[in-house]
C-alpha positions as CSV (number, residue, x, y, z in Angstrom):
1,X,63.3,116.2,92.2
2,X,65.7,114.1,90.2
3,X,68.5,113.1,92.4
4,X,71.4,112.7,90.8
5,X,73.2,109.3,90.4
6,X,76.9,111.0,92.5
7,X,74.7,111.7,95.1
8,X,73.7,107.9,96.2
9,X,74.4,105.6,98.7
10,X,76.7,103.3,98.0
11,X,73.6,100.8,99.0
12,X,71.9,102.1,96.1
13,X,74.8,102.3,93.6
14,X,75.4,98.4,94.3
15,X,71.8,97.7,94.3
16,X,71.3,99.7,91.1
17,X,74.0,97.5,89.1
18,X,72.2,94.3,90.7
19,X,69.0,95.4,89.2
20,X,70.6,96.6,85.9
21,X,71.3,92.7,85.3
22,X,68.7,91.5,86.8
23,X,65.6,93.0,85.7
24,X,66.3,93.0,82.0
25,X,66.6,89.2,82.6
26,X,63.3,88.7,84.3
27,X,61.4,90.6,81.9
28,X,63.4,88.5,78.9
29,X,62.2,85.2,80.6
30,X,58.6,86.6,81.1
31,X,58.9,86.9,78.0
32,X,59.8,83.7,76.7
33,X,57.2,82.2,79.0
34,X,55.1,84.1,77.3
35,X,55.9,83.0,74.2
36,X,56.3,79.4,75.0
37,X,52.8,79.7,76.9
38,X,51.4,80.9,73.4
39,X,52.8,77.8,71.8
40,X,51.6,75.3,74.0
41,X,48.2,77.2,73.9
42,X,47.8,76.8,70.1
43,X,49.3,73.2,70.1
44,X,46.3,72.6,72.7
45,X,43.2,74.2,71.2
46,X,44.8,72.3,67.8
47,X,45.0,68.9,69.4
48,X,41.7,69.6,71.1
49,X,39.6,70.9,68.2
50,X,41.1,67.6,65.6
51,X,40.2,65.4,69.0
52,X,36.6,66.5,68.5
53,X,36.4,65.9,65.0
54,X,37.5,62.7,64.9
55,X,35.3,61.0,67.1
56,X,32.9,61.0,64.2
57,X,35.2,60.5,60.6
58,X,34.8,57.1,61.3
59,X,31.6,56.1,62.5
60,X,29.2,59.1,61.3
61,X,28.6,57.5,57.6
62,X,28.8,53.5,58.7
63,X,26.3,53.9,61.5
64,X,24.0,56.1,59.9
65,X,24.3,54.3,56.6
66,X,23.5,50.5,58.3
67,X,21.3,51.8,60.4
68,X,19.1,53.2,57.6
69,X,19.7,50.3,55.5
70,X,18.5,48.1,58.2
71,X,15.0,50.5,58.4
72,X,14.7,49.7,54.4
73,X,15.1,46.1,53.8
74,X,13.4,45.5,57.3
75,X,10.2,47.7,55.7
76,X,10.8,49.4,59.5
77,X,10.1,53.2,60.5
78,X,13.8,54.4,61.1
79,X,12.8,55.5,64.6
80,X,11.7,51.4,65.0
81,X,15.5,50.5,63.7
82,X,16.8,50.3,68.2
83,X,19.5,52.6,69.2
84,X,22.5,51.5,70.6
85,X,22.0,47.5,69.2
86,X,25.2,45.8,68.0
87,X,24.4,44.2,64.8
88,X,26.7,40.8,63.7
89,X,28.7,43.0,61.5
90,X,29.7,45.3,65.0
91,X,28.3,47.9,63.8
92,X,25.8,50.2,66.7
93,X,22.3,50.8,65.4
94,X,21.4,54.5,66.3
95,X,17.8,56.7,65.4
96,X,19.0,58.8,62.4
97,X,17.1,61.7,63.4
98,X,18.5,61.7,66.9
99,X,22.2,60.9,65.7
100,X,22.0,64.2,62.7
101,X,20.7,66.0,65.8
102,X,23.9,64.7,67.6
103,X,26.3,66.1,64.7
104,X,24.4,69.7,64.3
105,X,25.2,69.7,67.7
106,X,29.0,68.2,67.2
107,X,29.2,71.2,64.5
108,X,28.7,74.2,66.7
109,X,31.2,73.1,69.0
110,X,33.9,72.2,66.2
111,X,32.8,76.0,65.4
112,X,33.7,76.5,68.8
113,X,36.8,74.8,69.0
114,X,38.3,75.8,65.4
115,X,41.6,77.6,65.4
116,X,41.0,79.2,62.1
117,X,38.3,80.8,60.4
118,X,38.5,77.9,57.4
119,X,37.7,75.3,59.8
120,X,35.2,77.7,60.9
121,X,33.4,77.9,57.8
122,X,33.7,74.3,57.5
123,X,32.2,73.5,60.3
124,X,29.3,76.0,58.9
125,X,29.0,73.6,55.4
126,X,29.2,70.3,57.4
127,X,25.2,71.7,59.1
128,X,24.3,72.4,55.5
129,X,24.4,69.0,54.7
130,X,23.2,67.6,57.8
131,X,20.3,69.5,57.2
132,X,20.3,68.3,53.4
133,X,20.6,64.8,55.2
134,X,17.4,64.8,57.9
135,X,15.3,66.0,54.9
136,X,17.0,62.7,52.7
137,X,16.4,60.4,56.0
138,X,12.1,62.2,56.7
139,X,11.4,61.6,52.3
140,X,13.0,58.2,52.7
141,X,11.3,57.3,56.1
142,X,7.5,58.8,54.4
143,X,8.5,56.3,51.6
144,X,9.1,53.2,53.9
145,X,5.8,54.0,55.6
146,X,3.5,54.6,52.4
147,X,5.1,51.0,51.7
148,X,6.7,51.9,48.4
149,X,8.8,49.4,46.5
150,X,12.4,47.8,47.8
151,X,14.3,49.1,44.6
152,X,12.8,52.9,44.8
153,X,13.6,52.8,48.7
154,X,16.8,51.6,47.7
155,X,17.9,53.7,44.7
156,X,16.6,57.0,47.0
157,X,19.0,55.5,49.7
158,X,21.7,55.0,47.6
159,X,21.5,58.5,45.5
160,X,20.7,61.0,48.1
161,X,20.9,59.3,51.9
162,X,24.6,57.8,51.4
163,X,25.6,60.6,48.8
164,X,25.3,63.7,51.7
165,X,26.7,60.5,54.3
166,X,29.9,60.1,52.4
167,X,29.6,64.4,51.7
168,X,29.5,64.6,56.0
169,X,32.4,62.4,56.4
170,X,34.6,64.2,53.5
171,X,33.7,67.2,55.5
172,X,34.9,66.3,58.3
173,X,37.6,65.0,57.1
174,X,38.7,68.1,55.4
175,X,38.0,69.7,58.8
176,X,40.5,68.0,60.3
177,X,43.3,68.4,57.7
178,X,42.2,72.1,58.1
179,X,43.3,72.1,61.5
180,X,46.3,69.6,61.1
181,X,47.1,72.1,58.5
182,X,47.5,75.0,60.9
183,X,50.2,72.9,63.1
184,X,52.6,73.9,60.7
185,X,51.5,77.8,60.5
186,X,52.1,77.0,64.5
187,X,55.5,75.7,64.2
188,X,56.3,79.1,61.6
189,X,55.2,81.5,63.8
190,X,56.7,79.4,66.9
191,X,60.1,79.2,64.9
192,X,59.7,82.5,64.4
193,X,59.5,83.3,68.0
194,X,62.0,81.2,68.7
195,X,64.1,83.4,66.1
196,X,63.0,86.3,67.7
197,X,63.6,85.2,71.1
198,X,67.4,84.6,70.6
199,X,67.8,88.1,69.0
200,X,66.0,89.5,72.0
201,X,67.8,87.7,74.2
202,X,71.2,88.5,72.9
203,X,70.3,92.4,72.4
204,X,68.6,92.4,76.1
205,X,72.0,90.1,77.6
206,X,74.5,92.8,75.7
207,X,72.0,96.2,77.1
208,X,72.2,94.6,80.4
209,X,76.0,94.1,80.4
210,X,76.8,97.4,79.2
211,X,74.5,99.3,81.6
212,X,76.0,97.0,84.3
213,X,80.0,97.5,83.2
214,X,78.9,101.7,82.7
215,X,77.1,101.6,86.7
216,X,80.1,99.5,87.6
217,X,82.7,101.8,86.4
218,X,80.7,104.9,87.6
219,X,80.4,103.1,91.3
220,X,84.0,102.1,91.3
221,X,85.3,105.7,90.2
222,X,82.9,107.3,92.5
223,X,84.5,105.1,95.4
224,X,88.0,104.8,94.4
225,X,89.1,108.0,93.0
226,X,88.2,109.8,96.1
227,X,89.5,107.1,98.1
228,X,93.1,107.9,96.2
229,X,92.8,111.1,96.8
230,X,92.6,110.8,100.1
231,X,95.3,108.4,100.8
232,X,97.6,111.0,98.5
233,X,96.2,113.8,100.9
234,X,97.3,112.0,104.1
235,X,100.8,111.6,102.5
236,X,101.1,115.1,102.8
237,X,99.1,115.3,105.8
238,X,101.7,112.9,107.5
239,X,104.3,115.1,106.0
240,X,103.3,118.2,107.9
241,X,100.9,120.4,105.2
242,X,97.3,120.5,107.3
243,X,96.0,123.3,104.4
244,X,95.5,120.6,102.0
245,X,91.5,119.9,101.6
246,X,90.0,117.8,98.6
247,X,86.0,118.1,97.5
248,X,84.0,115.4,96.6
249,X,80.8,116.8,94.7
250,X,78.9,113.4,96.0
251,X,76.5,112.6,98.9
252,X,77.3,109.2,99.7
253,X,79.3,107.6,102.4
254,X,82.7,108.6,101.3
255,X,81.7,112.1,100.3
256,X,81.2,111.7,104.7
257,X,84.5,110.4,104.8
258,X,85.9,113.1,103.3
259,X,84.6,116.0,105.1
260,X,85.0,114.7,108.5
261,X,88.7,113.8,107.0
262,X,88.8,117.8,105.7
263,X,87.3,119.3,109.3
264,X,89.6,116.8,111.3
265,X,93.2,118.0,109.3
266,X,91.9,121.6,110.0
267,X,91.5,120.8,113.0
268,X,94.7,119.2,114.0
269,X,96.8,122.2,111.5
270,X,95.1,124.5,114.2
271,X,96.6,122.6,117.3
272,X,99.6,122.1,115.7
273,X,99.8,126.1,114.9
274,X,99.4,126.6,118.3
275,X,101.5,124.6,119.4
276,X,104.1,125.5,117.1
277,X,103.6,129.6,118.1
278,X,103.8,128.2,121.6
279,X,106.8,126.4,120.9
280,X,108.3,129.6,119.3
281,X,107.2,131.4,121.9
282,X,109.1,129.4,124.4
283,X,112.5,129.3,121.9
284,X,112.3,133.1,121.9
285,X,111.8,132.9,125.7
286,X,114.6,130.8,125.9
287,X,117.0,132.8,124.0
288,X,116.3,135.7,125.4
289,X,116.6,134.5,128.7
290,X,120.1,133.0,127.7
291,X,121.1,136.1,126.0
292,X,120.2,138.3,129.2
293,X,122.0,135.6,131.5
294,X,125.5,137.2,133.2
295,X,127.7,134.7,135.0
296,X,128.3,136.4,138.4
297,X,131.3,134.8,139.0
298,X,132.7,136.1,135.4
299,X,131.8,139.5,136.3
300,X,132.8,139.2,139.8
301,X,136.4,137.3,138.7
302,X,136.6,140.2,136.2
303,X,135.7,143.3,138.2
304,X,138.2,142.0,140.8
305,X,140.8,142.0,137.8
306,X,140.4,145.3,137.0
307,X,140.8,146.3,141.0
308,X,144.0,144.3,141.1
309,X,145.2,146.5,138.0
310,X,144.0,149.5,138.9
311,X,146.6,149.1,142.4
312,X,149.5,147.6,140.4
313,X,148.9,151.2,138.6
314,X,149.0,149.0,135.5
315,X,146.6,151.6,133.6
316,X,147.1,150.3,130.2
317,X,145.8,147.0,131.2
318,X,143.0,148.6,133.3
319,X,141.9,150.6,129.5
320,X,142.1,147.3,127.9
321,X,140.4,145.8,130.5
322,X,137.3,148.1,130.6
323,X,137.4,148.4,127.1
324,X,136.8,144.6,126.4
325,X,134.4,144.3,129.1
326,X,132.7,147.6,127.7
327,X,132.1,145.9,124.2
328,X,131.1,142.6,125.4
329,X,128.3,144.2,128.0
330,X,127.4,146.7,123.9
331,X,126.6,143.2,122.5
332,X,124.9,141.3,124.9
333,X,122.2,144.3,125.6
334,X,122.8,145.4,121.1
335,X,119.9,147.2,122.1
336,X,117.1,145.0,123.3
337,X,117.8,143.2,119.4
338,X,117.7,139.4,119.7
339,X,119.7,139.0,116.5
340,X,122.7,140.6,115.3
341,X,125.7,140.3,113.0
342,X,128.2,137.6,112.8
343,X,130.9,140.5,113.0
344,X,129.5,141.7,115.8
345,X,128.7,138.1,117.3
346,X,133.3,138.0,116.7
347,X,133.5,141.2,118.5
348,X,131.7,139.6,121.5
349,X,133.4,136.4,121.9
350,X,136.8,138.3,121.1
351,X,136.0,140.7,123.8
352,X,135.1,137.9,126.2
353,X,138.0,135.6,125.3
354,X,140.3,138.8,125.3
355,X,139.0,139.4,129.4
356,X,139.3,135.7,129.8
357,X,143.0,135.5,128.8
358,X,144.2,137.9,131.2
359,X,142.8,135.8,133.8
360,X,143.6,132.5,132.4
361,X,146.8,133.5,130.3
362,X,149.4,130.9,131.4
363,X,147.1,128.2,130.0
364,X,144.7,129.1,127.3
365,X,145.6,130.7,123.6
366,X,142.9,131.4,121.1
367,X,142.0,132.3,117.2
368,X,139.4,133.3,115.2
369,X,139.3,132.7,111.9
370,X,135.9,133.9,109.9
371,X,135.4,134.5,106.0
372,X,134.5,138.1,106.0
373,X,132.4,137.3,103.6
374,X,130.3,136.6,105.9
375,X,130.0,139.8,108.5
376,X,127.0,140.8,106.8
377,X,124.7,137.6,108.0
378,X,122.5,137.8,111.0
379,X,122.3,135.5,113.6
380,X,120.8,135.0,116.8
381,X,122.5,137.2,119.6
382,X,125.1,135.0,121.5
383,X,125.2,131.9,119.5
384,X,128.9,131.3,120.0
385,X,129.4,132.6,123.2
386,X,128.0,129.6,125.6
387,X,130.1,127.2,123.3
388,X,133.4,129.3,123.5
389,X,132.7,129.3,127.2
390,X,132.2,125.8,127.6
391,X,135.7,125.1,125.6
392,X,137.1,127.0,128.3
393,X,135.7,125.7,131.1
394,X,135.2,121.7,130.2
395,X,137.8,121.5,128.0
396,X,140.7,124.0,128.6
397,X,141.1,124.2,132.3
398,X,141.0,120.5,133.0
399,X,144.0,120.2,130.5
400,X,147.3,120.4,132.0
401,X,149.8,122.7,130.6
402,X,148.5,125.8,127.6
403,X,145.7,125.2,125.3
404,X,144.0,126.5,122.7
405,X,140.7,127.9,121.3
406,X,139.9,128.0,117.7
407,X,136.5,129.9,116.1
408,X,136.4,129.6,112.8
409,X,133.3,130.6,110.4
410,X,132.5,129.9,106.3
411,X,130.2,129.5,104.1
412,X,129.5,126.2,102.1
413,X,126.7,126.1,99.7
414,X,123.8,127.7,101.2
415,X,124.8,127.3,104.7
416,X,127.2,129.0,107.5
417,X,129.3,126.7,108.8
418,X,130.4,127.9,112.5
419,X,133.2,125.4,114.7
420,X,134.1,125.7,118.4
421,X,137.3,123.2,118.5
422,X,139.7,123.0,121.9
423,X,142.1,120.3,122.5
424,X,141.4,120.5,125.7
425,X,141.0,117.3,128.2
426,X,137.7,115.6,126.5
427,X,135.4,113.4,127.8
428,X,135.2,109.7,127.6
429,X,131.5,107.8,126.0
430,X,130.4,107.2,129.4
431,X,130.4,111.0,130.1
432,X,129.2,111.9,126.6
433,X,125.8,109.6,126.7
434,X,125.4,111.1,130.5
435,X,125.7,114.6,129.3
436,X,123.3,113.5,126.0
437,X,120.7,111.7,128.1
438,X,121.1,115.1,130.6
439,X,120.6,117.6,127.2
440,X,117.7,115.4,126.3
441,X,119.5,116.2,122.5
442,X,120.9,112.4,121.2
443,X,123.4,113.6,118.7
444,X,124.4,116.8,120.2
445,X,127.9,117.5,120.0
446,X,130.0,120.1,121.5
């Protein structure tokens, strides 16, 4: 099955570009080697067969030629002429029959050792005449031994033995400009090559680059697009969204990366669900707890009130009493609701500021001032309540002489902007950063 290339290693992604460069370059200099080989082959079996050959251009026609003129002005058999004797002129008797037999010999291996079929052939002619010249050398030997004269012995030896002599020589001759000859269809074809070669070369260098810069390109995308994708995911990973998954349709390494990084911000978005439902759980806890939280000593303190009323025979003040105490008991139970309406959140802290001033009425004052506009807004049950209440307790009983309470509510924007302000004692830095560092809140103002 055909794997495709998204799917490898980045191993085998690297490796492939190596090899995209490389092997077109080993096979290119195999090549030339090959070529250059060639060359050098032909240049060889040249310079070898033209060698051969002329080993005998020179000598061939001047030894045979003495040596058989020595046989007839001697009135010797040729076979009596010595072989191998240096005569004064430095020229090496040989046996003429012995020596032809030499060159027939000579011939098959310039046959042998000819590049081209020309040479070939005359190689072929050059026998011919050697056998032209042992039939010349056995009439002219038969002559010199029926004792014929000197001048027929020499006119045969001068028309026919060193006629097909010089004809040898020329032949050999020719077959060595033959094969000269062929150096230069050598150095065409070699050019050629050469030629050739560089086009190859050049074609082969610019395939090689382009598959290279395509498998480059493909690697680097296949690695740093996902890569980028996943560095933009962990942005928004770090910035709370753990839904965020990216695919990478690859089996390689960072195709791993990237599903261990999908499973692991799944993973974590579940714990931090969890812990965020626990967290709300908690808050609602919390609230509720807060909400459902009477201060015995305000109901106590206010209970007593009444009592005190209810003997002065102040009834009017008992009815108002009772009444106030009556609404602010309707909104802290508002029916088991953990929100309500800022109107009715007003009502509340009216009613409990209204029970608080009897009590407290030679020293604290208080106003509400709220947009109506913004009645119809819920809010949790009891947000301004604790703060009122710690106004009056922090703030407006340490004070000496009357102070005052001021609630005020608006909207800005999009937002509901609720104040508690007294101008009651305060509290100097020292008490602030205990009371932070108590809240656990840095930054949370009364």
């Amino acid at each position: 099955m055909k794997v495709k290339y998204k799917n490898w290693s980045i191993n085998k992604k690297l490796l492939s570009i190596s090899l995209s460069a490389f092997l077109p370059m080993v096979i290119l200099a195999a090549y030339l080697i090959a070529s250059l080989n060639n060359a050098a082959s032909a240049y060889s079996e040249i310079t070898k067969s033209i060698a051969y050959a002329n080993r005998y251009v020179k000598d061939f026609k001047s030894r045979l030629d003495y040596s058989v003129y020595l046989a007839v002005v001697s009135n010797k058999q040729l076979k009596e002429v010595g072989d191998g004797v240096t005569t004064v002129n430095g020229v090496v008797t040989v046996n003429p029959y012995d020596y032809i037999t030499e060159m027939e010999e000579a011939c098959d291996k310039m046959t042998q050792n000819a590049t081209v079929p020309l040479t070939q052939s005359q190689a072929g002619r050059i026998k011919n005449s050697l056998s032209s010249l042992r039939f010349c050398v056995q009439d002219l030997d038969k002559q010199i031994k029926e004792r014929t004269s000197y001048d027929e012995r020499m006119e045969y030896f001068n028309s026919n033995v060193k006629d097909l002599t010089t004809l040898v020589q020329t032949g050999i001759q020719d077959y060595v400009y033959l094969e000269t000859s062929n150096f230069v269809t050598v150095q065409t074809e070699l050019n050629r090559n050469n030629r050739n070669s560089t086009i190859l070369a050049v074609g082969v260098a610019i395939v090689a680059m382009s598959i290279s810069l395509l498998l480059s390109g493909r690697a680097a995308r296949s690695v740093t697009r996902p890569i980028r994708d996943l560095c933009d995911l962990t942005e928004k990973v770090a910035g709370g969204d753990f839904s965020v998954k990216t695919q990478v349709e690859a089996g390689d390494e960072i195709a791993v990366l990237t599903r261990s990084f999908n499973d692991m911000t799944e993973e974590i978005g579940i714990l931090v669900d969890d812990i965020r439902k626990k967290q709300e759980n908690l808050r609602i806890i919390e609230n509720r707890l807060l909400q459902e939280q009477i201060n015995p000593h305000f109901l106590y303190n206010t209970l007593d009130a009444i009592v005190w009323l209810a003997e002065e025979n102040k009834s009017a003040e008992v009815v108002k009493m009772v009444t106030s105490l009556s609404d602010f008991f309707r909104t802290t139970l508002s029916k088991g609701h953990d929100y309500i309406t800022v109107k009715e959140e007003r009502t509340h802290i009216e009613s409990y500021l209204e029970i608080q001033q009897f009590r407290y009425q030679d020293i604290l004052d208080y106003e509400i001032q709220m947009d109506e506009e913004i009645y119809g807004y819920i809010i949790p049950k009891l947000t301004l309540q604790p703060l009122v209440e710690n106004a009056l307790y922090h703030g407006i009983k340490n004070k000496r002489g009357k102070g005052k309470i001021l609630i005020t509510g608006k909207k800005q924007g999009d937002k509901i902007i609720f104040q508690v302000i007294d101008n009651g004692k305060g509290m100097t830095e020292e008490e602030l950063n205990s009371l932070r560092k108590k809240d656990g809140r840095d930054g949370y103002r009364r």
